[in-house]
C-alpha positions as CSV (number, residue, x, y, z in Angstrom):
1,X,0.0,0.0,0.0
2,X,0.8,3.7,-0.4
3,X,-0.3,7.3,0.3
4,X,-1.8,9.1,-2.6
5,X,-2.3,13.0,-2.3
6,X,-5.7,12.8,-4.7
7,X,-9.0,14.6,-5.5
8,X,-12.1,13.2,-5.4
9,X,-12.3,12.0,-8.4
10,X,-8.9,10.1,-8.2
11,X,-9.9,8.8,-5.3
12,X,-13.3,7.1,-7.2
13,X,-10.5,5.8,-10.1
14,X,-8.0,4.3,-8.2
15,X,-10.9,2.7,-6.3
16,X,-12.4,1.1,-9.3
17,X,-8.9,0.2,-10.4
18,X,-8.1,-1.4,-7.0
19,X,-11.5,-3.0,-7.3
20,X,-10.5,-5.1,-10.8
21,X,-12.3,-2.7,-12.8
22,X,-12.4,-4.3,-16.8
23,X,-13.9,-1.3,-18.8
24,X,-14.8,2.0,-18.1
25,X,-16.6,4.2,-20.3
26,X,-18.1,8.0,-19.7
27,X,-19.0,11.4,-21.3
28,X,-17.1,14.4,-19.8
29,X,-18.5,16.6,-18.0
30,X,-18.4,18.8,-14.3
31,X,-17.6,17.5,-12.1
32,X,-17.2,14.0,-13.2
33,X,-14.5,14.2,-15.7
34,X,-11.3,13.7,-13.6
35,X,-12.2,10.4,-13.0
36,X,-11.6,9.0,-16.2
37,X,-8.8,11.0,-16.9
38,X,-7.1,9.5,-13.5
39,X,-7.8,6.3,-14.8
40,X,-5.5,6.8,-17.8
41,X,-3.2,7.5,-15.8
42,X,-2.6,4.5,-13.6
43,X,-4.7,2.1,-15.5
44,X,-2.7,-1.1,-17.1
45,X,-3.0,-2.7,-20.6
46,X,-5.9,-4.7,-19.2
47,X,-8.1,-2.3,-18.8
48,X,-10.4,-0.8,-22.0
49,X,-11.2,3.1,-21.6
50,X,-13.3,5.4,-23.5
51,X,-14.8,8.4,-23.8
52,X,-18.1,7.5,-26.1
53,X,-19.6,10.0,-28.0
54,X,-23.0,10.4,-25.1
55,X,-23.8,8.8,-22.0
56,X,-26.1,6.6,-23.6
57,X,-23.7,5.0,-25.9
58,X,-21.5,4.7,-22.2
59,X,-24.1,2.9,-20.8
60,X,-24.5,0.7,-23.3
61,X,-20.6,0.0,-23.8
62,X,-20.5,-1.2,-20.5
63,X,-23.8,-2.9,-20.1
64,X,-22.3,-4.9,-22.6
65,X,-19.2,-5.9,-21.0
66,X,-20.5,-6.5,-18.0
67,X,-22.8,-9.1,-19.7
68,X,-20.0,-11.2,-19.8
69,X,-19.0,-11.2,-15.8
70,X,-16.6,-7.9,-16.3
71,X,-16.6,-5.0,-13.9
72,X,-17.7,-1.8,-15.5
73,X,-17.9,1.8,-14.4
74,X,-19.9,4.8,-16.2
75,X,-19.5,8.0,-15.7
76,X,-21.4,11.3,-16.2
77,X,-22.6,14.3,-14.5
78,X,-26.9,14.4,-13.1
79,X,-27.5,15.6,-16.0
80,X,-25.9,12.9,-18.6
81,X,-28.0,10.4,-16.8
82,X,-31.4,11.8,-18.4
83,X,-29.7,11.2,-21.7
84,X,-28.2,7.6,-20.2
85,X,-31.8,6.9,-18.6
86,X,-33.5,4.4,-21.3
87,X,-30.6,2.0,-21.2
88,X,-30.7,2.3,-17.7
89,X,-34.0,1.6,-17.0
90,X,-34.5,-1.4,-19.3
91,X,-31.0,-2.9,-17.2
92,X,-32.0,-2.2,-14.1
93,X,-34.9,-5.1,-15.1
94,X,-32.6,-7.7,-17.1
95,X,-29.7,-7.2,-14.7
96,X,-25.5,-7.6,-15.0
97,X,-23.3,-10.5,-14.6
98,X,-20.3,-8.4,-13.8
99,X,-20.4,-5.6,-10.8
100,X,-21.4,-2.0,-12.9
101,X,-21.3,1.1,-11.2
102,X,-22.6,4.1,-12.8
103,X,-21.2,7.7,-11.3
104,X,-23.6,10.0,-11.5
105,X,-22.0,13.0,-10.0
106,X,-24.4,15.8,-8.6
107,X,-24.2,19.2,-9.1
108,X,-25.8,21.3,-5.9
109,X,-25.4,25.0,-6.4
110,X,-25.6,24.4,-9.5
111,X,-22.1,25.2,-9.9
112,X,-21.3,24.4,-13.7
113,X,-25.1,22.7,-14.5
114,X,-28.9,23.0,-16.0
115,X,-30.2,21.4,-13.3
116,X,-29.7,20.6,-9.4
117,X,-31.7,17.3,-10.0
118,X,-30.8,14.4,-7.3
119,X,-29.4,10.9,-8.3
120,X,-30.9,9.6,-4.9
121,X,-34.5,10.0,-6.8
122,X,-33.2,8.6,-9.9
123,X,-32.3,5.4,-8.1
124,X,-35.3,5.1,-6.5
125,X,-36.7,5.5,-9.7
126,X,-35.0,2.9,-11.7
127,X,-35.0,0.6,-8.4
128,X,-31.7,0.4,-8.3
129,X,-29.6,1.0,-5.2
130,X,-27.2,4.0,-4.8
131,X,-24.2,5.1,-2.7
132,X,-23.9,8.3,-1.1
133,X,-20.1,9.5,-0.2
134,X,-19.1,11.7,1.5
135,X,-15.3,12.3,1.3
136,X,-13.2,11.5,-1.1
137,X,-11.3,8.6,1.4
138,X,-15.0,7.0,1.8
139,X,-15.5,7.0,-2.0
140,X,-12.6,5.1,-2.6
141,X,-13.1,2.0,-0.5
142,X,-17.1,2.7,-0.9
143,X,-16.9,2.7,-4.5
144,X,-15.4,-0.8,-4.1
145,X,-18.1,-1.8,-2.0
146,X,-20.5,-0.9,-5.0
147,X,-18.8,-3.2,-7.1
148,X,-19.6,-5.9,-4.7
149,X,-22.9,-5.4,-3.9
150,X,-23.5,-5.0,-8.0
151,X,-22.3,-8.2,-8.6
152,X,-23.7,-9.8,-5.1
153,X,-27.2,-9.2,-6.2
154,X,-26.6,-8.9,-10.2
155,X,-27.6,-5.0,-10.8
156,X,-26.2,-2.0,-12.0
157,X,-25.5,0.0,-9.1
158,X,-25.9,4.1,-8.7
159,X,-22.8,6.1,-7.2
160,X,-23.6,9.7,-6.3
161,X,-21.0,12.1,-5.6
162,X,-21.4,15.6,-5.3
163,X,-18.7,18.8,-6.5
164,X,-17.9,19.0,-3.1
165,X,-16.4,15.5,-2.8
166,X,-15.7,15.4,-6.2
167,X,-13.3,18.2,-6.0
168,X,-11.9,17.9,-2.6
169,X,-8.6,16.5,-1.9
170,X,-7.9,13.5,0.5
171,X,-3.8,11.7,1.0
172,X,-5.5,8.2,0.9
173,X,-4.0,5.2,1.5
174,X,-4.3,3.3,-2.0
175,X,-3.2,-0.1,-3.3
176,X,0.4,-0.6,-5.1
177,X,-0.7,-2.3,-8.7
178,X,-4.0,-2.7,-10.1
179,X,-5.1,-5.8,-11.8
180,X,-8.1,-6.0,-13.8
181,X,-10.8,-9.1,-12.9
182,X,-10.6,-12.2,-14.0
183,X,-14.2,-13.1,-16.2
184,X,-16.1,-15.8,-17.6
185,X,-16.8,-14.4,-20.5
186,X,-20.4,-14.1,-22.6
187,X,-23.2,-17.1,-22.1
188,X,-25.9,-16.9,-24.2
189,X,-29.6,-17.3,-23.1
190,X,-32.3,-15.3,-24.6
191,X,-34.5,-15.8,-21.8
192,X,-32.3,-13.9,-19.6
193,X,-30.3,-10.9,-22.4
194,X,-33.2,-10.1,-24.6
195,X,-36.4,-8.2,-22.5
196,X,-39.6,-8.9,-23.4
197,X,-42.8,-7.7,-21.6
198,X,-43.0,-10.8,-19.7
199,X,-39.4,-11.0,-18.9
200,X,-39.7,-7.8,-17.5
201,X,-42.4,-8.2,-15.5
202,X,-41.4,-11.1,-14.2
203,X,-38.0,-9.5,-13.1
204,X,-39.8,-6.6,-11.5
205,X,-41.5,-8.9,-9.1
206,X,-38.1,-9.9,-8.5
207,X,-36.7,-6.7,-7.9
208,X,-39.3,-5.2,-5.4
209,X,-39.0,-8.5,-3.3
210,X,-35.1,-8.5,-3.8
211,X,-34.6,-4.6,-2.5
212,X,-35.8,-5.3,0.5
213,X,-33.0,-8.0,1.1
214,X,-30.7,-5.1,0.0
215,X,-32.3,-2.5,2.3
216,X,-31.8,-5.1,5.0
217,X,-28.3,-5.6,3.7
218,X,-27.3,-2.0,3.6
219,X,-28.4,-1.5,7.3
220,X,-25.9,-3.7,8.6
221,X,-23.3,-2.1,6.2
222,X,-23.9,1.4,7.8
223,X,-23.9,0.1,11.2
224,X,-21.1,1.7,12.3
225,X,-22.4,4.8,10.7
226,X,-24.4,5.8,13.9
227,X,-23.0,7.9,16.7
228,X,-24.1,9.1,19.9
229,X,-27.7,8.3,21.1
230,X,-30.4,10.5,23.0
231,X,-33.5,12.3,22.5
232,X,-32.6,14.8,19.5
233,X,-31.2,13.1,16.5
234,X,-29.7,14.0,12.9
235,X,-30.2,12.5,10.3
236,X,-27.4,13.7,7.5
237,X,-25.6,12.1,3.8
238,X,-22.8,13.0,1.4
239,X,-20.8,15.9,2.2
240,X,-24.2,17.3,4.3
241,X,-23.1,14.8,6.8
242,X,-19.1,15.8,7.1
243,X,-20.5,19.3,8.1
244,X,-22.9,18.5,10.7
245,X,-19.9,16.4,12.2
246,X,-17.5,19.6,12.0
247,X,-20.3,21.5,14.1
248,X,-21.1,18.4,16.6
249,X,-17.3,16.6,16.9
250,X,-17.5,13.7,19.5
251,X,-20.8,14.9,21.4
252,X,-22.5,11.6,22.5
253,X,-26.1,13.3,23.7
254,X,-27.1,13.9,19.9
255,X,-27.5,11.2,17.7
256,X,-26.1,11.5,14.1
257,X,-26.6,9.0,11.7
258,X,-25.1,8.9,8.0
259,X,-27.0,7.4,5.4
260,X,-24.4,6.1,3.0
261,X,-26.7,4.2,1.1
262,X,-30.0,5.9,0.5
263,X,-31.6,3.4,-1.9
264,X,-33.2,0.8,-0.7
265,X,-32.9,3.0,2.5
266,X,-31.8,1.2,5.5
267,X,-35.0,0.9,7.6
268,X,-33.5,-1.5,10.3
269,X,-30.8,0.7,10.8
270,X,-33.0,4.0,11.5
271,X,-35.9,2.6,13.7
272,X,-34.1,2.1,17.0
273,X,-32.7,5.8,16.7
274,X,-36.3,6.7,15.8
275,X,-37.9,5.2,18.4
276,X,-35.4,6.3,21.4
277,X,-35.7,10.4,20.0
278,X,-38.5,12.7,20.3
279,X,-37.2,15.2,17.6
280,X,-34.7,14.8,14.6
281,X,-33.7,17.0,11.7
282,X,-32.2,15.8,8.3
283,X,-29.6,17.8,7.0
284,X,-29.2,16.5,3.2
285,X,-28.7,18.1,-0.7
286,X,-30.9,18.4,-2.9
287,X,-34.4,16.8,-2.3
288,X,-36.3,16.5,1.1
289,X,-35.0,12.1,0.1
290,X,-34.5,11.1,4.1
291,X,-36.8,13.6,5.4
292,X,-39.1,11.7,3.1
293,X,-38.2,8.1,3.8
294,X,-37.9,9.0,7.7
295,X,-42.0,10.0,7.7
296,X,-43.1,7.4,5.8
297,X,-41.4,4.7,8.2
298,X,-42.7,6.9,11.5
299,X,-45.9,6.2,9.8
300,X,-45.9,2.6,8.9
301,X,-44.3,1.8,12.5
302,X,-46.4,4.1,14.2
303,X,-43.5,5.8,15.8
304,X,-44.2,9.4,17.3
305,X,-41.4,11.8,16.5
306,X,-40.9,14.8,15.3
307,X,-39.7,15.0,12.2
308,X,-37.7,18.5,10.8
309,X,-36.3,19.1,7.4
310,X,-37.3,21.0,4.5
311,X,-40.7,20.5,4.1
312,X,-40.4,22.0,7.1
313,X,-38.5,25.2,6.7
314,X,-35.5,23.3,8.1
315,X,-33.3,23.3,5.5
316,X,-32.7,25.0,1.7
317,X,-34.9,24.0,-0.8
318,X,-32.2,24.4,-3.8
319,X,-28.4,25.0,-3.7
320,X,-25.5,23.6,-2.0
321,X,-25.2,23.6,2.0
322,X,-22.4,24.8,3.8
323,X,-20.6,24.1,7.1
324,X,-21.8,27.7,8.5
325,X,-25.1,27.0,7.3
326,X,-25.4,23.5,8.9
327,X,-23.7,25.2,12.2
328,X,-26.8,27.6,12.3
329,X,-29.6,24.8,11.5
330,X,-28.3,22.1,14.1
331,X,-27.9,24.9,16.9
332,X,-31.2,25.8,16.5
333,X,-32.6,22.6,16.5
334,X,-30.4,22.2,19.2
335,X,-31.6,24.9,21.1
336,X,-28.4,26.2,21.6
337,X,-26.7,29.7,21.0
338,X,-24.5,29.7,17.9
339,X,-20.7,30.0,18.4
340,X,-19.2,33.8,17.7
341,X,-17.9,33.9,14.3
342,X,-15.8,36.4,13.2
343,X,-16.7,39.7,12.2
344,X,-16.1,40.3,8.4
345,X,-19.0,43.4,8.0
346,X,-15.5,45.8,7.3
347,X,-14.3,43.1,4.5
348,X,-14.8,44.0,1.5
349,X,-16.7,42.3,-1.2
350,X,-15.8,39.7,-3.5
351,X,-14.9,40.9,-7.3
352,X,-18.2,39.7,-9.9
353,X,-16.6,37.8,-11.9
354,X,-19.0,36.3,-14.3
355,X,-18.1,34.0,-16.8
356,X,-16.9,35.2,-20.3
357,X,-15.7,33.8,-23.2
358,X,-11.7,33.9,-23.3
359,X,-9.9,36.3,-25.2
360,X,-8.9,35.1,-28.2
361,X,-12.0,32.1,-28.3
362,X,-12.9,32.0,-32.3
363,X,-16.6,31.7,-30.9
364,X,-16.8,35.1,-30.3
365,X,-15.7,35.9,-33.8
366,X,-18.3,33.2,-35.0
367,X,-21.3,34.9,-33.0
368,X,-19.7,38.1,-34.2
369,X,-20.1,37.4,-37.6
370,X,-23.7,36.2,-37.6
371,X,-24.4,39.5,-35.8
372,X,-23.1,41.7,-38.2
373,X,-24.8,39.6,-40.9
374,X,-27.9,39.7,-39.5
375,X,-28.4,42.8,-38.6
376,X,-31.7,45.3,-38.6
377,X,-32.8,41.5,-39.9
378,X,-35.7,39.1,-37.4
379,X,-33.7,36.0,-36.4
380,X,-34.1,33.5,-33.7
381,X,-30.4,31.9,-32.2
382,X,-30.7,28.9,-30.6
383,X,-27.6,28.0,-28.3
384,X,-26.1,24.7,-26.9
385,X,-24.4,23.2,-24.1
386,X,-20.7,24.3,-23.8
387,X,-18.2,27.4,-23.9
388,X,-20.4,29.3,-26.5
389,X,-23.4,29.5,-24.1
390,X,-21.8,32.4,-22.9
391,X,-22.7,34.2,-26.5
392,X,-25.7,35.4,-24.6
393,X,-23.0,37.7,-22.6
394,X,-23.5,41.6,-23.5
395,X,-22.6,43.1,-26.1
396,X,-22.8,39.7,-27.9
397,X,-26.1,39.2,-27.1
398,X,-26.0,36.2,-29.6
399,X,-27.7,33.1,-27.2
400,X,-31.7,33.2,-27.0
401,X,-32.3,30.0,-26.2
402,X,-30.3,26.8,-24.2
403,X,-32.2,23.7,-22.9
404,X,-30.0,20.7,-22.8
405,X,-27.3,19.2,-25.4
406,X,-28.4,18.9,-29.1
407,X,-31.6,21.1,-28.6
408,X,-30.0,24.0,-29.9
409,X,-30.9,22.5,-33.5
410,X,-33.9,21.4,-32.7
411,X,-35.5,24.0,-31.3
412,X,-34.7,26.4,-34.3
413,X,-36.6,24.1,-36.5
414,X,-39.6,24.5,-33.7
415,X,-38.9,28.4,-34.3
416,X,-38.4,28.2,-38.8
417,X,-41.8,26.0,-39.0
418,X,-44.3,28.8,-37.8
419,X,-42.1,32.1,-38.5
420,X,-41.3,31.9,-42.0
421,X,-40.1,35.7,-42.1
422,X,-37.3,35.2,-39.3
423,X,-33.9,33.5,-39.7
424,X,-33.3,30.6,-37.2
425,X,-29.9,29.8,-36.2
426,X,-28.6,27.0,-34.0
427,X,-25.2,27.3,-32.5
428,X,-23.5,24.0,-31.0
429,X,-20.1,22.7,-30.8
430,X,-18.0,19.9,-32.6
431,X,-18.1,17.8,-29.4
432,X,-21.4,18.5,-29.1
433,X,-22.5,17.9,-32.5
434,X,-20.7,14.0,-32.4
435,X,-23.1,13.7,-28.7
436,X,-26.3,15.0,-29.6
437,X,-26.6,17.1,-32.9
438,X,-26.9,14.6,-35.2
439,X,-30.2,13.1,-34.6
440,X,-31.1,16.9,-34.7
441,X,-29.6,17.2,-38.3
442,X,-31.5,14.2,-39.7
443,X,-34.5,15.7,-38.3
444,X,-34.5,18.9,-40.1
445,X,-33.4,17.6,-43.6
446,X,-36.4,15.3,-42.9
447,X,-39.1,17.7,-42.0
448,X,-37.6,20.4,-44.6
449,X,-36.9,22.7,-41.5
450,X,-35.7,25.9,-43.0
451,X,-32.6,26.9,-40.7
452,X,-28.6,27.6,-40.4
453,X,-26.7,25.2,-38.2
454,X,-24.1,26.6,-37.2
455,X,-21.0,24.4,-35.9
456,X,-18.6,25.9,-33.7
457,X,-15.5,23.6,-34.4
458,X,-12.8,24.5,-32.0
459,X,-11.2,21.0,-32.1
460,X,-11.7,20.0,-28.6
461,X,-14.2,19.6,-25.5
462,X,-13.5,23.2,-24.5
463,X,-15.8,23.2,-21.4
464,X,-15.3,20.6,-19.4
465,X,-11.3,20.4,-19.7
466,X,-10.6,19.6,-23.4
467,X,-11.0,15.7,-24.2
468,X,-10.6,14.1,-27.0
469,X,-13.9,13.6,-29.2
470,X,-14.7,11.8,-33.1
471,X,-13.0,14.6,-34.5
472,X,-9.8,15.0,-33.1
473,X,-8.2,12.3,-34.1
474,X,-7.2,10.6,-30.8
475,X,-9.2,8.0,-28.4
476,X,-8.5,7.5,-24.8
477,X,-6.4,4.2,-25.4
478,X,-3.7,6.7,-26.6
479,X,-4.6,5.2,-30.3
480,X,-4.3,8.2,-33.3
481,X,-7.4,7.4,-36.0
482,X,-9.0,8.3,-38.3
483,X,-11.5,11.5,-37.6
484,X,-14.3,11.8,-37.9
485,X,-15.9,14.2,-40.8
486,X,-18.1,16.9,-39.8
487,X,-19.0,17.3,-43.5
488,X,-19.3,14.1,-44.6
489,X,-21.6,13.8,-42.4
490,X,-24.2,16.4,-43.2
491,X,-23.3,15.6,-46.5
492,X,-24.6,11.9,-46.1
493,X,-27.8,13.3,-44.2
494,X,-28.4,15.5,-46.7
495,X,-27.4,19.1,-46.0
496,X,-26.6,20.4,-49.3
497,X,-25.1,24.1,-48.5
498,X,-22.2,23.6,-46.3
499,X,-19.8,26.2,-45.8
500,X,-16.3,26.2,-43.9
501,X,-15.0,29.4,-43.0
502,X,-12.2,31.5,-40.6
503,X,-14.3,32.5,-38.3
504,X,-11.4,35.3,-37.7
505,X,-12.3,36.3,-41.7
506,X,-14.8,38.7,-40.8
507,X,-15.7,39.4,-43.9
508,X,-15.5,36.1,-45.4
509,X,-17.6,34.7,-42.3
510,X,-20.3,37.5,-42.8
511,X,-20.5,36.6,-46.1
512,X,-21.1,33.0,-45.4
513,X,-23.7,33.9,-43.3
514,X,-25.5,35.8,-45.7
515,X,-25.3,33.7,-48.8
516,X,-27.1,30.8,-46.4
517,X,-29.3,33.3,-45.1
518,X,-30.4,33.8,-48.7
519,X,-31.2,30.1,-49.4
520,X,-33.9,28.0,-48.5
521,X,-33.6,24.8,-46.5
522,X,-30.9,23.3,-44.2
523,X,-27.7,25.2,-44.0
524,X,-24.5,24.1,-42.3
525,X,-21.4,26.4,-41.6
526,X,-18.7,25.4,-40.3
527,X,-16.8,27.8,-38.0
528,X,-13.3,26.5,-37.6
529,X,-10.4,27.6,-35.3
530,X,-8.5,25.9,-32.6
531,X,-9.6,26.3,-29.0
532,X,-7.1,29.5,-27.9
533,X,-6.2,27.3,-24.6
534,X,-4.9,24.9,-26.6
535,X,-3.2,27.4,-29.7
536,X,-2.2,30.2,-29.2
537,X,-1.1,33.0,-31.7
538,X,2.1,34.3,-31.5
539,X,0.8,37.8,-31.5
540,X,-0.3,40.7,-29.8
541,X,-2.7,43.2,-30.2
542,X,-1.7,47.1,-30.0
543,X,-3.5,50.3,-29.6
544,X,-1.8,52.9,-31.8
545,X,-1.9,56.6,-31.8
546,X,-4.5,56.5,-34.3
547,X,-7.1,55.5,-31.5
548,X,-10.0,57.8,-31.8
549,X,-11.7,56.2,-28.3
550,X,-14.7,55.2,-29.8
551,X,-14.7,52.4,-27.3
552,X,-16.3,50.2,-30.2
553,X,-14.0,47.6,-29.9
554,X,-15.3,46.7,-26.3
555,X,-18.7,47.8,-27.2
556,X,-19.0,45.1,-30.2
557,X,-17.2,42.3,-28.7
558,X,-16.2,42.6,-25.3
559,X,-13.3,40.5,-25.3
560,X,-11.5,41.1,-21.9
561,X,-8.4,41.7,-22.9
562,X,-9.8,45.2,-24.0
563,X,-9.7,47.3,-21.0
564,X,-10.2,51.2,-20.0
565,X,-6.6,52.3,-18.0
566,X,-6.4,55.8,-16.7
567,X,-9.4,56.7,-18.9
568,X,-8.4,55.4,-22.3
569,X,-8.7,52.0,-24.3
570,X,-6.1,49.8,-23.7
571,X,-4.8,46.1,-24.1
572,X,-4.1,43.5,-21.1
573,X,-0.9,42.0,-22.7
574,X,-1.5,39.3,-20.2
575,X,-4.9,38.1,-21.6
576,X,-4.4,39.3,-25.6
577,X,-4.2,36.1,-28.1
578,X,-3.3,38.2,-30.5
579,X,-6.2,36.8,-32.6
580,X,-6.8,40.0,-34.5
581,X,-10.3,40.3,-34.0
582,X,-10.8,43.7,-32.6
583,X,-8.6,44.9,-35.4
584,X,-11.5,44.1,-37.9
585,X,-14.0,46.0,-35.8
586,X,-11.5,49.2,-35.2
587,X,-13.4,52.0,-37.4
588,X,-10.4,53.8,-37.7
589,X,-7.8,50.9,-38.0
590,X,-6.0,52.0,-34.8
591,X,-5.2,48.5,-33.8
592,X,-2.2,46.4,-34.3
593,X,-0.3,43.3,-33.8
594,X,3.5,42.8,-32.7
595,X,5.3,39.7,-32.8
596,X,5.5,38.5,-29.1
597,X,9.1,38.5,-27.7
């Protein structure tokens, strides 16, 4: 054994590695995306990795394996699982051979999501159980546990970390070599692999009666997760629980129980505490999920306690808690007077710092471009999941819409179909394209949708840390292929105006815009420059004497590099790419470039 100085997420990898993990397959995003990238890192030859192209196609990639007795992990953010979900619920009725885990990591907050949506209700849900960490050490001997308890009773199991434990760092103490599980391999019976409506109610029957045994099961492995004893008691999970146990320590006259496994939710382990307290509180993120399960079993035993949480005003109905916050709710319930903290009312305030495209990001010159083109002119501009949501930043202004991934192009055909005198635009990116925009694609050639897709090709999975995707060239097994082609592709759907352009070409971009504009049907243009974290331009931009202070460069585009010092425009060599942008939209050509020394 050794001591590993890891985040969260390494600390879920080198769990399922030290568990025999086989195969493990994923789509990036926050704040699940470390975890695959940890294990490349210290995985060995014997172990397949991927990034697939959605979490559906995950899911299915290692449903598959695990068919044949390997051990699989998924992983995905809450909000992949939605797209992961009709795999999921179809296996949670025909069941693995080999332990899967499926890492659903939550977002409370949000901090980088759509949605604050709880994997403890998906699991309930899909009938599946689901563990609940909450520190990065627990996750890595819990997550093994998972594996176990998959393969014990023969069902994809749920793992729900949250940002907090996610991104935390923990020096855990790890295994020395990791060597993948030894299988059986694929045996064939139709009975079993292939669903039918009678397999799958038969197998539901089976499931109901079966998470019981597992709700037994998972009360005698969180026995030791109950401290203290008395007449006021907390109920608490994930990261929830590691701050109620900052603010109580080693106090023995309060109960505190952690629920590490929510689904089926330990009933045997919770009565006793039930029936010994008059009054407890649950202290959990995001749903009222114990609060909930605690009153339906004071009801079905007929046990009379007090039950606080947020359906009672005892706790926040969205975003993330925090160890101050749980410090005020448990010394209230407590009845007791809340510790002095110190006095910050003379600090001063936090910069805002919303997000912004980077200087230098080619998207800006792509939403630019279709601005310029389209203006005085009705059009609609459907945005996507990823960097360029942030086109609906002023002055940009270029982002009326963002659902989910892929509906960017499917919503502007909702919008062409019954306005036929504005122009609808979608904007989504390469990575996101390969996930979920070409289903939308199909779709609008189909139904003779009358819109410009616009693809935002920066050669990379900008957001969530830049992975590797169809189109770059290079999977996760280090292997260099073929990539994928963007154009062939609408091409073999059927788009038959397809345009690559610079998106740093202003005027060959607004052109391009125009001409499809112009034309009837499905357009495609391709926007194409490299992600400026990844290349940058060995120039700078320079404010000459010519400068006239128009202020239109930040006006138009507000890149941040272009700043007001001591009253006049100026550039922030620090931040300037050098990408020449601004020099395009200078009225009076006062801008420059030098080579960078």
């Amino acid at each position: 054994m050794q001591r590993e100085y890891v985040m969260g997420n390494g600390a879920i990898a080198l769990g399922a590695l030290a568990a025999g993990v086989n195969l493990v397959s994923g789509y990036p995003g926050t704040p699940s995306s470390e975890i695959i990238e940890t294990i490349q890192k210290y995985k060995g030859d014997d172990v397949y990795l991927e990034w697939s192209v959605n979490e559906k196609a995950a899911m299915e990639v290692a449903a598959g394996a695990a068919y044949t007795g390997a051990r699989t992990m998924v992983t995905m953010k809450q909000v992949g699982l939605n797209v992961a979900s009709d795999p999921l619920m179809s296996l949670a009725y025909v069941g693995v051979k080999g332990g899967m885990v499926i890492v659903s990591a939550d977002d409370p907050g949000p901090i980088s999501s759509q949605t604050e949506q709880d994997t403890r209700m998906f699991a309930e849900f899909a009938r599946i159980p689901v563990f609940d960490p909450t520190s990065p050490e627990e996750a890595y001997q819990m997550i093994q546990d998972a594996f176990d308890y998959s393969e014990k009773y023969n069902t994809p199991v749920l793992f729900r970390p949250t940002t907090r434990v996610c991104h935390a760092y923990a020096s855990i103490e790890v295994k020395d070599e990791y060597k993948a599980k030894k299988f059986e391999g694929f045996v064939k019976d139709s009975k079993k692999w292939v669903i039918f409506p009678r397999l799958s109610y038969n197998n539901h029957m089976m499931i109901e009666k079966r998470n019981i045994s597992i709700g037994n099961d998972f009360s005698e492995y969180c026995m030791n997760t109950v401290t203290g004893s008395g007449k006021k008691a907390v109920f608490a999970s994930g990261i929830s629980y590691a701050y109620v146990k900052e603010y109580l320590r080693d106090r023995t006259d309060v109960a505190l129980v952690k629920i590490a496994t929510p689904y089926p939710f330990p009933e045997k382990l919770v009565i006793p505490v039930l029936r010994e307290a008059e009054e407890v509180i649950c202290f959990e993120e995001l749903s009222p999920y114990i609060e909930t399960q605690l009153q339906r079993i004071a009801g079905v035993y007929n046990i009379p306690v007090k039950i606080l949480g947020k359906t009672t005003g005892n706790g926040r109905l969205a975003g993330e808690n925090t160890s101050d916050y749980a410090a005020y709710e448990i010394s209230k319930f407590l009845g007791e007077t809340l510790p002095e903290s110190t006095d910050l009312s003379d600090a001063p305030s936090l910069p805002v710092r919303p997000p912004v495209l980077c200087a230098g990001c080619p998207h800006r010159a792509s939403f630019y471009a279709v601005k310029k083109a389209m203006a005085g002119k009705k059009a609609y501009f459907c945005g996507d999941i990823g960097c360029y949501t942030l086109g609906n930043a002023m002055p940009l202004d270029m982002t009326d819409t963002c659902l989910c991934m892929g509906a960017g192009i499917t919503m502007a055909q909702g919008f062409s179909h019954l306005d036929k005198d504005g122009v609808a635009f979608s904007f989504t990116g390469d990575s996101t394209f390969f996930a979920s925009g070409m289903t939308g694609v199909v779709n609008a050639v189909y139904n003779e949708a009358d819109m410009i897709l616009c693809i935002l090709d920066n050669s990379t999975t900008a957001m969530t840390g830049h992975q590797p995707h169809p189109g770059t060239g290079i999977n996760m097994m280090g292997d260099v292929i073929e990539k994928v082609d963007i154009v062939k592709i609408l091409e073999g759907i059927g788009v038959k105006i397809i345009k690559i352009v610079n998106p740093f070409e202003l005027e060959e971009a607004v052109n391009a815009v125009k001409e499809c504009a112009a034309a009837p049907g499905v357009k495609a243009i391709i926007f194409k420059s490299p992600c400026i974290a990844l290349f940058r331009p060995l120039k700078k931009a320079v404010i000459t004497d010519k400068c006239i202070q128009c202020k239109k460069c930040i006006k138009e585009i507000g890149c941040p590099a272009i700043i007001i010092e001591n009253g006049k425009v100026s550039i922030d060599n620090s931040l300037c790419t050098g990408c020449g942008l601004c020099s395009k939209v200078c009225p009076v050509k006062a801008i420059g470039g030098v080579d960078n020394e």
